[in-house]
C-alpha positions in Angstrom: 38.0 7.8 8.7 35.1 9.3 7.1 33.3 12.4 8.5 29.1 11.8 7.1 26.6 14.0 8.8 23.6 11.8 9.2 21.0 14.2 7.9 22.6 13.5 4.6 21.6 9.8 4.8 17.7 9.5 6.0 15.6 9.4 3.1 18.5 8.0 0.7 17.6 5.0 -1.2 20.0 1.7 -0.8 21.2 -0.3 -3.0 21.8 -4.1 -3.1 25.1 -5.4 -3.8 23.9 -5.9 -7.6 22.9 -2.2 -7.8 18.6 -2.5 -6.7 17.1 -0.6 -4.6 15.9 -2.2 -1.2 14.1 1.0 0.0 15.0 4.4 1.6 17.1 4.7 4.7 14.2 5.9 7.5 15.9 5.4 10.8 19.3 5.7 12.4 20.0 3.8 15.8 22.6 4.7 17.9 23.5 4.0 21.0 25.9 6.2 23.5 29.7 5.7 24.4 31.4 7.6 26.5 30.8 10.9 25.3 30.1 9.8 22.2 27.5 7.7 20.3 27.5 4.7 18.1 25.5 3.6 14.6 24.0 0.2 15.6 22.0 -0.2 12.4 19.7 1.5 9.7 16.2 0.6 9.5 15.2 0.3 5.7 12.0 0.2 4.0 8.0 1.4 3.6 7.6 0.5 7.1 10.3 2.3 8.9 8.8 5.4 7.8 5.8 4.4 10.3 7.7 2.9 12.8 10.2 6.3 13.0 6.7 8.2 12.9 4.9 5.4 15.3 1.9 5.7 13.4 1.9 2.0 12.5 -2.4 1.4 12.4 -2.6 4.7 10.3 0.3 3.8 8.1 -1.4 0.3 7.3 -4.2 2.0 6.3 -2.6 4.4 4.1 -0.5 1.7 2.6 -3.8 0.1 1.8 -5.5 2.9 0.1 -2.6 3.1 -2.5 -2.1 -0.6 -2.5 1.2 -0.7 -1.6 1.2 -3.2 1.9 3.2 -5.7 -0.5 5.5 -4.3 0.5 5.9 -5.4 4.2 9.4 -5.6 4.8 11.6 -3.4 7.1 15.6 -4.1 7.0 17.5 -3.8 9.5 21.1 -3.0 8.3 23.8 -3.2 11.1 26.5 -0.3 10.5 29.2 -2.7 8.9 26.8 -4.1 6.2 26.8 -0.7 4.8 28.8 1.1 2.7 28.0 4.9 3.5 31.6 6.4 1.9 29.2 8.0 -0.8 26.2 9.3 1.2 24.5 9.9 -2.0 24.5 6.7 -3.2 24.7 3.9 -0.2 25.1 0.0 -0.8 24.9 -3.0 1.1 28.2 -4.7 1.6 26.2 -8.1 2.0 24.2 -10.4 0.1 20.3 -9.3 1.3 19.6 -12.7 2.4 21.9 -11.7 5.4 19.7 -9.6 6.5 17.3 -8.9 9.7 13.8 -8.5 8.6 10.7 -7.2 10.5 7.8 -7.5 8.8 4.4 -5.2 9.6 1.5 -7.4 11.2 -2.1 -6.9 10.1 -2.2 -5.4 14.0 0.0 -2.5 12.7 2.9 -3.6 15.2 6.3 -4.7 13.8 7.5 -8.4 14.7 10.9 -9.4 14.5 
């Protein structure tokens, strides 16, 4: 088993399985066990970074001023779809089709 400390993955870009970038890993979710905890899945993309931050209506607004609300997708990534051995350089370990989305509404909440 590999040892990653999780500060080493937020903010790391992912890659597809054909080497593109989906976005930047902005939230870990865990949940506990025993005395432990356990990743559930990585949130991915522009909008994680407001949802983490829960600054969603401001976050639409920014992402309007520099045009980049395009953009609207959030990943979710459960822990087995991703390949963290290199933290450095992480990669999905399915097609991105597979998949859960959550896309930003014009409210500023996220739907699933």
């Amino acid at each position: 088993m590999t040892t990653v400390n999780l500060e080493h993955l937020v903010g790391r870009r992912v890659l597809s399985q054909r080497g593109k970038s989906i976005g930047h890993i902005e939230e870990i979710c865990a949940k506990r066990h025993g005395k432990g905890v356990i990743i559930t899945e990585f949130h991915v993309g522009i909008y994680a970074v407001f949802e983490r931050l829960s600054a969603s209506t401001i976050g639409i607004a920014l992402l309007d001023l520099f045009r980049l609300r395009h953009r609207d997708v959030l990943y979710r990534i459960p822990w087995d779809k991703l390949d963290i051995s290199d933290p450095g350089r992480p990669r999905l370990l399915c097609p991105i089709a597979e998949l859960s989305e959550m896309k930003m509404s014009t409210e500023g909440s996220v739907s699933v």
